[in-house]
N, C-alpha and C positions, 0 to 999 in steps of 0.2 A: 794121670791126675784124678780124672774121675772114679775111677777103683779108690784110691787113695783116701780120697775127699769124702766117698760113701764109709768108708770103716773110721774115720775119724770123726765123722757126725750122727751116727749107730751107735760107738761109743760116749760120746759127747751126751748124744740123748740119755743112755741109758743111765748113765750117771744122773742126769738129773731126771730122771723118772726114779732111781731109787732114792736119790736124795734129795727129796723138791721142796726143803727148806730153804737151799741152798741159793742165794739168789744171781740168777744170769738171764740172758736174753740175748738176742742177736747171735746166735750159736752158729748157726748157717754160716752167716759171716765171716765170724771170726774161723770157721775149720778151712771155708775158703782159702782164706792168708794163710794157714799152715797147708793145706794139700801144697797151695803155689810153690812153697819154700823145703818142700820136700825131698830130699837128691835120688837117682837113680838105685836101690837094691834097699833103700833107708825102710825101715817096717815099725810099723805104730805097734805099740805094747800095752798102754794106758792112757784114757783121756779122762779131764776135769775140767769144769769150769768154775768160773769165781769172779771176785772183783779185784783189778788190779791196783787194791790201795789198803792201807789197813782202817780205815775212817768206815764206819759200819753205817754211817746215815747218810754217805755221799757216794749211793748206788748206782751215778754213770758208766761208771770203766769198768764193763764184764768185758774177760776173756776166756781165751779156752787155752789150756794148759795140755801137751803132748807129749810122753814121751814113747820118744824113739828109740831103734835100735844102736842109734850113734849120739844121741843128744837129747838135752827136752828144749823143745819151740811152746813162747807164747806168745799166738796170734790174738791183737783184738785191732778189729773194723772201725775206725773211725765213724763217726754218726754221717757226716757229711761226703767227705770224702777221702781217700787216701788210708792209712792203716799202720801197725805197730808190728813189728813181726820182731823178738830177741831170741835167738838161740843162747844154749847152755853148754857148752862140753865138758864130759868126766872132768878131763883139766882144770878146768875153772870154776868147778866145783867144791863147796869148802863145808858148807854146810846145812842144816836144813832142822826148824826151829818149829813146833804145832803149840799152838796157845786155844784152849778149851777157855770161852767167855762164855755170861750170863746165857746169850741167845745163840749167837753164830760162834763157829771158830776160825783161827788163822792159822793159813801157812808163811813159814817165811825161810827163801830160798837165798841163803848166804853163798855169795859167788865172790870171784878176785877182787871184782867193778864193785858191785852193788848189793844190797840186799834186795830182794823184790818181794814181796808183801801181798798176798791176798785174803781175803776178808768174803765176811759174808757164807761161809763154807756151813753146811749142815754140821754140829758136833759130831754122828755118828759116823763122817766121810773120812774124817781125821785118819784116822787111824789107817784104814784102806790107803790113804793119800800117801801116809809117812811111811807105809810097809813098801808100798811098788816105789817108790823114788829112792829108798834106801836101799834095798836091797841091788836094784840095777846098780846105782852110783857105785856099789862097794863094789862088783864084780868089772867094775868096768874100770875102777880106779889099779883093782889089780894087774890088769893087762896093760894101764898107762905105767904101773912104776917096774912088771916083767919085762916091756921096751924100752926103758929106761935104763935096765940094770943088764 
């Protein structure tokens, strides 16, 4: 877990050292809650953080966004106590939405369940963000419909 936790908060940072419009906080934390929820041979490919709501002025709920070699996890740390941890799989995957505002921009992650919404994102990350989540999604949806078929 500890190997784990170090390249998912190496990446965590670096993101927001390149992107430090971007607003997050509590990054430790929240890579925590994803090292924890991380399965045996599972390998990290991309991390981001953000805020987990689309409302650009109610800056509480940063998370940090993960993806895996089998899924993306978004850990965030409760302030108090306790924490949020949702995985994604190919499967449940449907879609995936970038919105360029005035200041920040969004991501928004269209699943079976729910859309999941984050905010606050530097505009120039967008892009970076919609490339490594599309591209995996698509190769990995491939292998779900070759076992399928």
């Amino acid at each position: 877990m500890d190997e784990q936790y170090q390249i998912i908060y190496q990446q965590a940072k670096n993101f927001k050292k390149k992107y430090h419009l971007s607003i997050a906080w509590r990054i430790k934390h929240h890579c925590k809650v994803i090292a924890k929820h991380l399965n045996p041979g599972e390998e990290v490919l991309y991390t981001f953080c953000a805020q987990r709501n689309d409302i650009s002025w109610n800056f509480i709920n940063t998370c940090v966004v993960c993806l895996t070699s089998r899924r993306i996890i978004i850990g965030q740390k409760r302030l108090l106590f306790g924490y949020y941890m949702t995985s994604v799989t190919p499967d449940m995957f449907n879609d995936l939405e970038v919105v360029k505002k005035i200041i920040w921009g969004q991501v928004y992650i269209d699943t079976v369940k729910e859309v999941m919404k984050f905010s606050n994102i530097q505009p120039s990350a967008l892009s970076e963000i919609e490339s490594s989540i599309t591209s995996y999604m698509m190769e990995e949806k491939k292998k779900y419909l070759s076992k399928e078929n």
